[in-house]
Backbone bond lengths (Angstrom), bond angles and torsions (degrees), N, CA, C in turn:
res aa  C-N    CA-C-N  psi(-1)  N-CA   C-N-CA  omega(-1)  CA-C   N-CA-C  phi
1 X - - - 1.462 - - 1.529 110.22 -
2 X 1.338 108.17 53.07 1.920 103.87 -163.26 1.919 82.76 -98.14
3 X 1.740 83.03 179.10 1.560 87.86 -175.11 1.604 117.86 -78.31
4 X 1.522 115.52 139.88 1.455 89.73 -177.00 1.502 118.85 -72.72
5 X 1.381 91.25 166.97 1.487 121.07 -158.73 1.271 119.84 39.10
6 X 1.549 122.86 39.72 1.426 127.54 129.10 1.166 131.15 -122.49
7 X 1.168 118.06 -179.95 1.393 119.65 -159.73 1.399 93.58 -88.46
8 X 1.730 113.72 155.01 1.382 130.51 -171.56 1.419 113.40 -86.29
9 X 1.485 140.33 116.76 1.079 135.31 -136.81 1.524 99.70 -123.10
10 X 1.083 126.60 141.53 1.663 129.22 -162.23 1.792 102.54 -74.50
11 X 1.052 115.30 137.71 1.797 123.31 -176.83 1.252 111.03 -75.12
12 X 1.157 127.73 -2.02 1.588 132.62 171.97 1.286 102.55 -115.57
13 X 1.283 117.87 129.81 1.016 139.07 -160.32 1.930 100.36 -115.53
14 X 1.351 124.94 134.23 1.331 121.27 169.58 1.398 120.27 -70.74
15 X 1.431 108.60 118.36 1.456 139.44 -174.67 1.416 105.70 -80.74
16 X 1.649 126.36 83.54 1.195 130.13 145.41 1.967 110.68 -36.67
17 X 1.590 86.17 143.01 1.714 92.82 -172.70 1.673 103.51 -60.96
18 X 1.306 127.01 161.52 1.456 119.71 -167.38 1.674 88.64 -110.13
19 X 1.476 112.11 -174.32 1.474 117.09 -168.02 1.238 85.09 -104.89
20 X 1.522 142.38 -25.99 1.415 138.61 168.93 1.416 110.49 176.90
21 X 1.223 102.73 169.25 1.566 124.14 165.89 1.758 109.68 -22.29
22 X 1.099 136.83 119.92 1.673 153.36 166.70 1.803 92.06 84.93
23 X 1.414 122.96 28.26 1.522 107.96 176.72 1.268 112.33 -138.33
24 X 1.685 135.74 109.21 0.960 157.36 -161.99 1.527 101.31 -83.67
25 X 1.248 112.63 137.45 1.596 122.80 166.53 1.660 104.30 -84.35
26 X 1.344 103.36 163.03 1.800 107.49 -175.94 1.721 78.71 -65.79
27 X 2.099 63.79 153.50 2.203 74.60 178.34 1.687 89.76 -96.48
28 X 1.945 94.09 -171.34 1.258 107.67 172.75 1.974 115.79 -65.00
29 X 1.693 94.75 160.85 1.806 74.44 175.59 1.777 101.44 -88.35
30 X 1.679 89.25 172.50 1.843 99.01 -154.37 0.896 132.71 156.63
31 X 1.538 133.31 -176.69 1.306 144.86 123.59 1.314 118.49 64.43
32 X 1.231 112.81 111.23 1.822 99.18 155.40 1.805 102.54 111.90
33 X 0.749 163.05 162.78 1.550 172.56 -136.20 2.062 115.65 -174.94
34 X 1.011 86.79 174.87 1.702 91.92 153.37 0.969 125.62 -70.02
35 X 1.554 134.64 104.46 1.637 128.25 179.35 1.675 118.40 -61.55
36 X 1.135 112.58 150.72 1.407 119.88 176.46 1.523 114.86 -34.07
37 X 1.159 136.11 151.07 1.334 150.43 175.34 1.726 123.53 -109.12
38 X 0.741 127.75 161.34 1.603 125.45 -160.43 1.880 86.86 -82.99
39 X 1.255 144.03 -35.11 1.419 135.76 171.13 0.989 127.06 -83.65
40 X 1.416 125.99 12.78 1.222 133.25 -179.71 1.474 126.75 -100.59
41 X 1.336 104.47 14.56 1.350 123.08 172.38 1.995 117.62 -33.49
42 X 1.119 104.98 -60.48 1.014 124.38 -174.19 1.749 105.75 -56.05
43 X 1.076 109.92 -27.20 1.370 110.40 -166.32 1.240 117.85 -68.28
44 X 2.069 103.60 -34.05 1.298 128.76 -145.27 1.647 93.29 -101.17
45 X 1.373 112.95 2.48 1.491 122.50 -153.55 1.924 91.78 -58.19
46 X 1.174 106.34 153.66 1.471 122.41 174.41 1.448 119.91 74.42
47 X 1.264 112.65 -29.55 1.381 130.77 -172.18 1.669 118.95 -37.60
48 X 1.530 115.33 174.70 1.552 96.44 157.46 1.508 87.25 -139.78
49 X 1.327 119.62 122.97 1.557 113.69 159.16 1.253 120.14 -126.26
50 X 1.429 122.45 148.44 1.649 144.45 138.17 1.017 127.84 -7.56
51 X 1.229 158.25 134.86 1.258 147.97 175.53 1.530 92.67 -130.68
52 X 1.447 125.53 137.45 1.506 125.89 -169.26 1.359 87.33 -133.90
53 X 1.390 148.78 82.72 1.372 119.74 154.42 1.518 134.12 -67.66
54 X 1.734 112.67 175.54 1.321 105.09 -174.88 0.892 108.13 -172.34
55 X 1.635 137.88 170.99 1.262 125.47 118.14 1.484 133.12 -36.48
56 X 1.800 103.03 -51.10 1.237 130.19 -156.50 1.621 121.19 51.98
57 X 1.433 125.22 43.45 1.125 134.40 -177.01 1.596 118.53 -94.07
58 X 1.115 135.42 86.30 1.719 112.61 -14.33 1.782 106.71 -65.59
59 X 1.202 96.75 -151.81 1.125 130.24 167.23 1.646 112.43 -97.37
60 X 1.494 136.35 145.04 1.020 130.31 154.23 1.384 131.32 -161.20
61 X 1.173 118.50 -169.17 1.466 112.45 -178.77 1.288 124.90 -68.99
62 X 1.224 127.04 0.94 1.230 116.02 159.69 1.525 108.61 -79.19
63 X 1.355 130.07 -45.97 1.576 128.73 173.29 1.482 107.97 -32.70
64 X 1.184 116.33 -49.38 1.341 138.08 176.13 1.426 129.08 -37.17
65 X 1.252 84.10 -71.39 1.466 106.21 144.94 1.189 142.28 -30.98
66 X 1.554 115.89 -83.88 1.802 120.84 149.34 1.748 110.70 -27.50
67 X 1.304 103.52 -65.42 1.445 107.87 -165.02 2.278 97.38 -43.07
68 X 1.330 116.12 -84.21 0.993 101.15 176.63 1.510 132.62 -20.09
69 X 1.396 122.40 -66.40 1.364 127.35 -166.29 1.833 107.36 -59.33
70 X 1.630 104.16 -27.08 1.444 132.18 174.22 2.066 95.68 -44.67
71 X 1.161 102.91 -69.25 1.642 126.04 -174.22 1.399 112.06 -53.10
72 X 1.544 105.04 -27.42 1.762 93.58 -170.53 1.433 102.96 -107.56
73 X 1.659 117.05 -39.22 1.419 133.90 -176.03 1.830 114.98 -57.27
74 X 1.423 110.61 -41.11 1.000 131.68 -174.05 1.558 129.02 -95.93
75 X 1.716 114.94 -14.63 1.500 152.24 -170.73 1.248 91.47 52.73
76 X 1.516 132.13 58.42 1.555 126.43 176.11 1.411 112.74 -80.30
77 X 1.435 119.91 168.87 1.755 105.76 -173.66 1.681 92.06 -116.19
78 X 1.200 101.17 -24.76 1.756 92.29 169.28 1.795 99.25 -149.72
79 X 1.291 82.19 172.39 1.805 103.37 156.25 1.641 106.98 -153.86
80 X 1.641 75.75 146.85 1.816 104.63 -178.36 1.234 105.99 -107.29
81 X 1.256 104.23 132.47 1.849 115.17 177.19 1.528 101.04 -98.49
82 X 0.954 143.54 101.01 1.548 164.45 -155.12 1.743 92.34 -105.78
83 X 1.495 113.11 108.35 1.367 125.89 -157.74 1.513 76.43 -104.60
84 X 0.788 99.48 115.06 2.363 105.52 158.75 1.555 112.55 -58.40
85 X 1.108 111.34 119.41 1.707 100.72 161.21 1.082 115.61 -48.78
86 X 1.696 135.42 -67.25 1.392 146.43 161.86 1.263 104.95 -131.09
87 X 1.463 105.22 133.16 1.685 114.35 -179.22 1.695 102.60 -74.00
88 X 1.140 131.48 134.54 1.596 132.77 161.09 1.198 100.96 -32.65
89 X 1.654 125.09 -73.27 1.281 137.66 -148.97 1.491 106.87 -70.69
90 X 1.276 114.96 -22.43 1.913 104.16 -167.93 1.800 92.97 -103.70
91 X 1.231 93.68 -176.84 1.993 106.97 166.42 1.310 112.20 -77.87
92 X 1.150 105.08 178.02 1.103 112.56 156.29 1.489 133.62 -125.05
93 X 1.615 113.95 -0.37 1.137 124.98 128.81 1.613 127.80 -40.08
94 X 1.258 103.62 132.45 1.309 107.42 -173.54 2.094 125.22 72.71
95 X 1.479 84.80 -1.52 1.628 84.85 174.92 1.429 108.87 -101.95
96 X 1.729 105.94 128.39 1.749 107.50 165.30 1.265 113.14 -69.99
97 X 1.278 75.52 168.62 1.922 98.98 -154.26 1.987 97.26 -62.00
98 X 1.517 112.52 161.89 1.352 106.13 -171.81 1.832 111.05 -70.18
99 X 1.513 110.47 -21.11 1.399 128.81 -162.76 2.270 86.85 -64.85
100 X 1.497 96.13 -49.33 1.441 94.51 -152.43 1.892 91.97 -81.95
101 X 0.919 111.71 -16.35 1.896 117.61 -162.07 1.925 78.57 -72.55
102 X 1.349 115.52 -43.34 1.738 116.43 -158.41 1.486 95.15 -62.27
103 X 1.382 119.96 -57.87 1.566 137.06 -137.47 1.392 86.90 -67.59
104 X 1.398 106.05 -52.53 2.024 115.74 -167.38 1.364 99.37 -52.65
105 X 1.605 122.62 -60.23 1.575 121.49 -155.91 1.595 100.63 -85.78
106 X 1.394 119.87 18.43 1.822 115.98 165.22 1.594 95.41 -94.25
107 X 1.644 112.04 -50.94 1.250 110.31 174.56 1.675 154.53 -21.45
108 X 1.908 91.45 -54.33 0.712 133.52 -165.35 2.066 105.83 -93.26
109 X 1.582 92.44 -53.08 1.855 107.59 176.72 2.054 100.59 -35.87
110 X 1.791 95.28 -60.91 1.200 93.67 -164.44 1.565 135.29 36.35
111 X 1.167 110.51 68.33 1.524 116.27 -146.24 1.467 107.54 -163.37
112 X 1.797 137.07 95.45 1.788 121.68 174.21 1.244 106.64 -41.19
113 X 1.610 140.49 -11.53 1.241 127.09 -130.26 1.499 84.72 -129.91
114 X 1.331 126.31 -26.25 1.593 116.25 -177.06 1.293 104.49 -115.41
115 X 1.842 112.66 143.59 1.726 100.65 -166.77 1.664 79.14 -145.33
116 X 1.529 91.10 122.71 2.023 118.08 179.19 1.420 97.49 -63.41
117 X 1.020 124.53 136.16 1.717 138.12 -178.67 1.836 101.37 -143.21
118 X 1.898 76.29 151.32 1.847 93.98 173.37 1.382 103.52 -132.49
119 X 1.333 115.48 32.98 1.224 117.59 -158.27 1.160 119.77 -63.55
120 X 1.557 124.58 -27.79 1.358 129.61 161.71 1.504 120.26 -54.88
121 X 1.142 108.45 -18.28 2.085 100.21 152.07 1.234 137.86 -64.59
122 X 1.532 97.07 -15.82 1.472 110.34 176.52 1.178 113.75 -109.44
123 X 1.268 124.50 1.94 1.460 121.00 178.59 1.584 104.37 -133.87
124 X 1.347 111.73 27.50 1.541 119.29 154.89 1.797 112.07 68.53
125 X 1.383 117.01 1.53 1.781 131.77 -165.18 1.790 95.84 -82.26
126 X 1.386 81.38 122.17 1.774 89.94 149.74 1.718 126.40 -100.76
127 X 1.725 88.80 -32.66 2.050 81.24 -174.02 1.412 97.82 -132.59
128 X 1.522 94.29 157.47 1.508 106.39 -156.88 1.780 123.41 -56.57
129 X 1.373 118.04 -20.39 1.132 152.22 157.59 1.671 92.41 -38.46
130 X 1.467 133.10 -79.30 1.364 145.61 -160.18 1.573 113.28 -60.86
131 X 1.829 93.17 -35.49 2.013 97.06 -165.90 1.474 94.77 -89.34
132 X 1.618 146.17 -16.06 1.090 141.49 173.18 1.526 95.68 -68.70
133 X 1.440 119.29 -94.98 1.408 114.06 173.66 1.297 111.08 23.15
134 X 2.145 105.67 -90.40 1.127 121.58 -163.87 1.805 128.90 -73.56
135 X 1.361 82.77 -10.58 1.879 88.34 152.22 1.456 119.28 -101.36
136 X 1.518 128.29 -22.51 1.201 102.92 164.40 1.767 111.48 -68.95
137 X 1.020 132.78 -34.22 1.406 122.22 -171.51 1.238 126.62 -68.96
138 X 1.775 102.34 -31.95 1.915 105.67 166.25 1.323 95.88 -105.59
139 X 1.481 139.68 45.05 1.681 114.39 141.82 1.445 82.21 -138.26
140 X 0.965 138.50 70.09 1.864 141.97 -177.94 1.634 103.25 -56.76
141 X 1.304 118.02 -30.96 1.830 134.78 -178.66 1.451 104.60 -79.18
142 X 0.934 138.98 -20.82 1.879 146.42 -164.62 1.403 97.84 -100.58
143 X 1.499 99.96 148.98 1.962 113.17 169.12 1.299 101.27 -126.68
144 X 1.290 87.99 98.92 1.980 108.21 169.67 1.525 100.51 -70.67
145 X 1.435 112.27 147.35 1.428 138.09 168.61 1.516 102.33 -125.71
146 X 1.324 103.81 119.13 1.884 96.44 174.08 1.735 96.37 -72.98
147 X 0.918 131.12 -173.60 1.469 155.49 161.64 1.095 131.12 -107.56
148 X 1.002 173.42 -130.82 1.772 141.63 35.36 2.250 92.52 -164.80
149 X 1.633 88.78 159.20 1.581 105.50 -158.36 1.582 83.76 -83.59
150 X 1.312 102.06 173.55 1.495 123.39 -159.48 1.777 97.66 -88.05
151 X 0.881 111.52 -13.02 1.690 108.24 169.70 1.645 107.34 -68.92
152 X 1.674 104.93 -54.92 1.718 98.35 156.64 1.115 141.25 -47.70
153 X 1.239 112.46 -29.23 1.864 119.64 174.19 1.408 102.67 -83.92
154 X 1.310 143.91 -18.40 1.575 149.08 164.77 1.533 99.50 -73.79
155 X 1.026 135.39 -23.10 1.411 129.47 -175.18 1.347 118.45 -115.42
156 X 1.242 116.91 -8.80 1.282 123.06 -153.95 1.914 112.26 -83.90
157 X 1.418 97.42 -13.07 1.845 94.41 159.71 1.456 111.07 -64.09
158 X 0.962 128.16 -14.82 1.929 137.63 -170.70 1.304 95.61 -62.10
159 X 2.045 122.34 -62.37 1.105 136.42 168.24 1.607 120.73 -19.94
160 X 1.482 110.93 110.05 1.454 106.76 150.93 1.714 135.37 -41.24
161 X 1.498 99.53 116.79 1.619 101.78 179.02 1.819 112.54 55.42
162 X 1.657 100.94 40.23 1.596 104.20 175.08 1.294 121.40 -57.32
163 X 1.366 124.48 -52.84 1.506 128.47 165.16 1.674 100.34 -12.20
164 X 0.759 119.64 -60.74 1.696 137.76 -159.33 1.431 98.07 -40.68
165 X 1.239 91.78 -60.06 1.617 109.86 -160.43 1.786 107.32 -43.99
166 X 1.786 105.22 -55.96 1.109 104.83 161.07 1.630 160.19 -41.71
167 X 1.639 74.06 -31.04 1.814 107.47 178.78 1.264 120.44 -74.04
168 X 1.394 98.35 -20.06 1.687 112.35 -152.11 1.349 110.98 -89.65
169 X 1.877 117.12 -60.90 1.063 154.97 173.44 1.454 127.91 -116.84
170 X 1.303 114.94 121.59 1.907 108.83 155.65 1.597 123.46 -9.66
171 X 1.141 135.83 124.16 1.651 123.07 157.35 1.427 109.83 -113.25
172 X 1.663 97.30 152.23 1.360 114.24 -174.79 1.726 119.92 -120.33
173 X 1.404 123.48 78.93 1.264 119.25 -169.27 1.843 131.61 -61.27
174 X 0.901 107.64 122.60 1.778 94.10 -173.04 1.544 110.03 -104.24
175 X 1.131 112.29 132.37 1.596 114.11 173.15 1.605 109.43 -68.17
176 X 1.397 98.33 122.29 1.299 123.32 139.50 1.282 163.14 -69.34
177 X 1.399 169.39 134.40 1.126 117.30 -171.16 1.315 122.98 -110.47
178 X 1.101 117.70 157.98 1.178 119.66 -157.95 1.658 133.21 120.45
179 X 1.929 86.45 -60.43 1.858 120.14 -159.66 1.950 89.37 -86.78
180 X 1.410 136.63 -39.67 1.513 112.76 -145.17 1.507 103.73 -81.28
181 X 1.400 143.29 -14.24 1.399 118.31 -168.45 1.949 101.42 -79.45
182 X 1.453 120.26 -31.63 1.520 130.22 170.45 1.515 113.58 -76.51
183 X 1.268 104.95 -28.44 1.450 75.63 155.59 1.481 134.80 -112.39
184 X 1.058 99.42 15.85 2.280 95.12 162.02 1.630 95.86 -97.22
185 X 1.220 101.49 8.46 1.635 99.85 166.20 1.287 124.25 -93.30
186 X 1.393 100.35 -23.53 1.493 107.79 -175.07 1.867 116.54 -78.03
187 X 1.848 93.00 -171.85 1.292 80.89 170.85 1.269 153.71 -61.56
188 X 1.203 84.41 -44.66 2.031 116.40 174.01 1.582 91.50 -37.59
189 X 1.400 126.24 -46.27 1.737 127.43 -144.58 1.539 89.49 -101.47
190 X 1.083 123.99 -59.55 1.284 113.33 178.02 1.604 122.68 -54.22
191 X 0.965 128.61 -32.31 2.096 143.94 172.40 1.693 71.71 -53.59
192 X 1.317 97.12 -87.72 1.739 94.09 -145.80 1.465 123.90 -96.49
193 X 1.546 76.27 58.38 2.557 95.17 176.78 1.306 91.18 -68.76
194 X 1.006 156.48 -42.56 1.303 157.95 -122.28 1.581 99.06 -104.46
195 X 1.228 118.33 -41.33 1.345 115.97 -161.16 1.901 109.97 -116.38
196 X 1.341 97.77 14.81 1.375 94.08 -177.50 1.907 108.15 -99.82
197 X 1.247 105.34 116.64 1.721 123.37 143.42 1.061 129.33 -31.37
198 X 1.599 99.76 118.37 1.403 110.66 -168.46 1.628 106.29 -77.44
199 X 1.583 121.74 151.59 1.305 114.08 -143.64 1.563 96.84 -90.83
200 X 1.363 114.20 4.87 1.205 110.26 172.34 1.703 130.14 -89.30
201 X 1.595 94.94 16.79 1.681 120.70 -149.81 1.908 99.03 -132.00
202 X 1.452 95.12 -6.37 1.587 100.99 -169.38 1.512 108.44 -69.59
203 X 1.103 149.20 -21.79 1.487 156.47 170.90 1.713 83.86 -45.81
204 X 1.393 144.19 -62.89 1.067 146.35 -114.76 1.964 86.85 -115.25
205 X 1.145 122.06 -11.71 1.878 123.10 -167.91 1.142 109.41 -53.90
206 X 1.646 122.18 -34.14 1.489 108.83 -151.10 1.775 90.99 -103.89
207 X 1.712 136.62 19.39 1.110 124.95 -171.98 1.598 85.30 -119.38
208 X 1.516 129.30 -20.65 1.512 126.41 175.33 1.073 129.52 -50.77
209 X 1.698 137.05 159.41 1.232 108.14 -175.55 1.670 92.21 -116.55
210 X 1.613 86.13 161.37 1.698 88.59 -161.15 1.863 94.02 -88.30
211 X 1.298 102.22 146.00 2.060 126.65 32.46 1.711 96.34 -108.55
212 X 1.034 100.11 147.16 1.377 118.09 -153.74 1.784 110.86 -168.48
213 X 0.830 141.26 39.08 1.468 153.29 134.73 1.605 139.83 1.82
214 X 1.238 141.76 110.22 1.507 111.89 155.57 1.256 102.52 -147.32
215 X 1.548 115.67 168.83 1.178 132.94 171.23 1.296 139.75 -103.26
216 X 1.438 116.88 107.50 1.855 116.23 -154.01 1.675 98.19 -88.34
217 X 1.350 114.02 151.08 1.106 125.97 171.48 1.726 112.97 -103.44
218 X 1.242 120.20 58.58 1.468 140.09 -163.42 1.706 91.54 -68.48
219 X 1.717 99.99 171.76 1.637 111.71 -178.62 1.687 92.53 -77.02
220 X 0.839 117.28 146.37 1.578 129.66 -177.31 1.727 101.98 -85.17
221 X 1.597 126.43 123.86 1.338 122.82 172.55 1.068 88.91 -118.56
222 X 1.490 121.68 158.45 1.450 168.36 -135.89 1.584 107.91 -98.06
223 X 1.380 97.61 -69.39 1.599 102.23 178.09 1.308 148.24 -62.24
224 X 1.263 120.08 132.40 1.453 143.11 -149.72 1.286 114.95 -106.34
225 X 1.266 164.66 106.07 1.314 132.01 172.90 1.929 112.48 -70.60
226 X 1.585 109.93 -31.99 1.157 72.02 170.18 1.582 137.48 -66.75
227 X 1.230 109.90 -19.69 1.968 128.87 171.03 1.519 84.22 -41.13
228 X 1.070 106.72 -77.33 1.596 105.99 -160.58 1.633 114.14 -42.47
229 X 1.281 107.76 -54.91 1.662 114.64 -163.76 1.774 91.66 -59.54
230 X 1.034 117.49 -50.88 1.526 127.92 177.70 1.466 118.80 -47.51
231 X 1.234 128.73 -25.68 1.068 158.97 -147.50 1.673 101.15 -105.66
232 X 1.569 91.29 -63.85 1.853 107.81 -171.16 1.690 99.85 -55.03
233 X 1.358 107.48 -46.48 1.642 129.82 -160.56 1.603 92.49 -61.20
234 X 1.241 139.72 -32.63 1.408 138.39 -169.16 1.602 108.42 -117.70
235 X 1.149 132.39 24.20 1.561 152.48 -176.40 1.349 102.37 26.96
236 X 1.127 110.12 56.31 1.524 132.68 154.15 1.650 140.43 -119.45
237 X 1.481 90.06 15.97 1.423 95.10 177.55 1.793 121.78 -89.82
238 X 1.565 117.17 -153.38 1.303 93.28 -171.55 1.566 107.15 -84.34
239 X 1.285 113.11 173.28 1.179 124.02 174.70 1.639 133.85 -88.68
């Protein structure tokens, strides 16, 4: 899926050694555009997009990853990687700055089809509950799909005003490994047995009305960011 008439460029990008733990080296040049803006509703009109939140600390090829299979599995026309200023749930020790968390995950996206956003700076949101809301209400024409891996749907009662999340928008669970047999165990999966899409029906998720759910059985990738950050911290990460 490279751009036409260039050459297809590898999704891992070479990882200069970092100066430490929460500090990103300049990325490669590249990747990634101006993310959507809180008035740009109109632009996005008809669309169907992804919503990937994160830290993205870093960013990597597994995001990458999801995001693609996201585009073909789902017939999405884009996905947005929704960079958190600061997640509630994590520290903020050890997190790079939002300037360097953006630059890495444009780098890395490398993709017409995925566009790095901070958009929750402009629309004042701390939890994920608030930035759905405020994109369904200024893109009222767009069909948001949340995203997120099955370790998130195991955790995701933690989330402020989670119900919401469901209410709001379609979700799209991705196997992980490790996280999927606990979480269709969990709560999140058990609340909404009733309303989850069979994965053979997922082309059709982002036109459903929520709550409206399913769970993809995607190729399983490897990468972690915490592996990585853990990794960087003992000068053993990639090069």
């Amino acid at each position: 899926m490279g751009r036409r008439g260039r050459k297809e460029t590898s999704p891992h990008p070479t990882l200069p050694r970092p100066a430490g733990e929460g500090s990103f080296p300049p990325p490669p040049p590249g990747g990634g555009g101006l993310g959507p803006h809180r008035y740009s509703g109109p632009h996005h009109a008809g669309l169907r997009i992804g919503l990937l939140g994160g830290s993205f600390n870093p960013a990597h090829a597994g995001h990458r990853h999801i995001s693609l299979y996201a585009l073909k599995s789902l017939s999405l026309d884009r996905v947005w990687w929704l960079v958190s200023p600061q997640n509630p749930l994590k520290p903020a020790r050890g997190m790079a700055s939002l300037d360097e968390r953006l630059a890495w995950a444009r780098a890395v996206a490398r993709h017409p089809r995925i566009t790095v956003t901070a958009v929750e700076t402009e629309l004042g949101t701390r939890y994920t509950a608030d930035t759905i809301a405020e994109l369904v209400r200024r893109f009222p024409r767009t069909r948001f799909v949340w995203l997120m891996g099955a370790d998130n749907l195991r955790q995701i009662p933690r989330w402020k005003r989670w119900t919401r999340i469901f209410e709001s928008v379609p979700v799209a669970v991705f196997a992980r490994p490790t996280y999927s047999l606990g979480a269709l165990g969990g709560v999140a999966a058990q609340r909404y047995a009733r309303f989850r899409l069979a994965e053979t029906r997922a082309k059709g998720l982002s036109i459903a009305a929520p709550p409206v759910w399913t769970f993809l059985r995607n190729p399983l990738h490897p990468a972690s960011a915490t592996a990585i950050r853990r990794a960087r911290a003992h000068g053993s990460g990639p090069q």
